[in-house]
C-alpha positions as CSV (number, residue, x, y, z in Angstrom):
1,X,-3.7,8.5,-21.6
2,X,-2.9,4.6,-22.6
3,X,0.2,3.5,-22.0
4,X,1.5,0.5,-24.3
5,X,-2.0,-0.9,-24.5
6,X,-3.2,-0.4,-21.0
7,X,-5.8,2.4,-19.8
8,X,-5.2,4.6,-17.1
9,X,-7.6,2.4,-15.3
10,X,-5.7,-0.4,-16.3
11,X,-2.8,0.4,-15.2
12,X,-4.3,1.6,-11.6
13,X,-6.4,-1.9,-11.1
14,X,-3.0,-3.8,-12.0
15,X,-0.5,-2.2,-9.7
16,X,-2.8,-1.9,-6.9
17,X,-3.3,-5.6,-7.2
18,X,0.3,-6.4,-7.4
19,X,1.1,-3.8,-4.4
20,X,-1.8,-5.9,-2.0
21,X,-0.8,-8.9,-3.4
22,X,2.6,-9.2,-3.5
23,X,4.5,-5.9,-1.6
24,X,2.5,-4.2,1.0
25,X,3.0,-7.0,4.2
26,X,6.9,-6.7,3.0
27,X,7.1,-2.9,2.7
28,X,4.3,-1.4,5.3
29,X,5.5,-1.1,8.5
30,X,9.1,-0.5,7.5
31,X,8.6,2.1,5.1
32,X,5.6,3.9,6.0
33,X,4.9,7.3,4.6
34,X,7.4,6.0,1.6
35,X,6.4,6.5,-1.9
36,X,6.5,3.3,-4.1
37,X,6.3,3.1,-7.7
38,X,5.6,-0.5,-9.2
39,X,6.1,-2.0,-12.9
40,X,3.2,-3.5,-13.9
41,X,4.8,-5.0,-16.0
42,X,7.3,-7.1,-14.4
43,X,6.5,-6.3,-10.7
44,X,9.4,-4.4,-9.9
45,X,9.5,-1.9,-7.5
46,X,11.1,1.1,-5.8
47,X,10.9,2.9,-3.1
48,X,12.0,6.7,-1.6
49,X,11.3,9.6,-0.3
50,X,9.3,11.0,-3.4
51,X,7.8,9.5,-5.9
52,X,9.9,10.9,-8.7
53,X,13.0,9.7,-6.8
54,X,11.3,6.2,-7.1
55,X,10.3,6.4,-10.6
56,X,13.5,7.8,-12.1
57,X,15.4,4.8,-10.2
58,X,12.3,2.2,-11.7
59,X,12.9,3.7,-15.2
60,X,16.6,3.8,-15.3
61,X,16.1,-0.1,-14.2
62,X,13.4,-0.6,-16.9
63,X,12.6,2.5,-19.4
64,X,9.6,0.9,-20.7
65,X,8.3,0.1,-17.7
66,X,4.7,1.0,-16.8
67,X,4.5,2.2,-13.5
68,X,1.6,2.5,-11.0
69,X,2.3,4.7,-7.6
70,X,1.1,4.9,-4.1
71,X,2.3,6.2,-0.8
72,X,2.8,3.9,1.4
73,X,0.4,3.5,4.8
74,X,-1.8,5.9,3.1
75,X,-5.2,5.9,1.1
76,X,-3.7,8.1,-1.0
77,X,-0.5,9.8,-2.3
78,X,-1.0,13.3,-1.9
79,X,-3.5,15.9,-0.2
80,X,-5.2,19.1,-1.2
81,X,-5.8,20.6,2.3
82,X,-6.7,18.4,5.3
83,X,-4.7,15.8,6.5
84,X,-4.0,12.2,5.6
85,X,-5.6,9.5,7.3
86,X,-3.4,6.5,7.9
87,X,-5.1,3.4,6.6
88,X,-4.9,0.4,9.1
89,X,-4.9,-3.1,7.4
């Protein structure tokens, strides 16, 4: 689904791109395990627990925001089964 312009893909190539660029050496080993969510728009971010913690708190910020999410430390944000590898930089 396309959000103000953008494609999913979009959206996921600019926010991970903002997160390597400009937030994971400040968040990483603090808040690992975190969820972030990240405008794309403005780079803004936030981070909690959950992810819809972060995003509620992003959007209340910003409610046009666009916002890309990842799990902090992690390749991914969630698991089906299995267990999470922990990505090392």
């Amino acid at each position: 689904m396309p959000h103000a312009g953008y494609t999913k893909e979009e959206v996921a190539q600019r926010g991970e791109e903002i997160y390597e660029r400009e937030i994971r050496a400040k968040v990483e080993s603090e808040h690992r395990g975190k969820f972030l969510v990240v405008d794309i728009l403005t780079g803004a971010y936030e981070i909690a627990e959950d992810d819809l913690t972060a995003s509620d708190r992003a959007l209340a910020k910003n409610p046009v925001a666009i916002l890309y999410g990842v799990r902090i430390g992690y390749p991914t944000a969630y698991r089906l089964g299995g267990r999470f590898l922990v990505s090392r930089p």
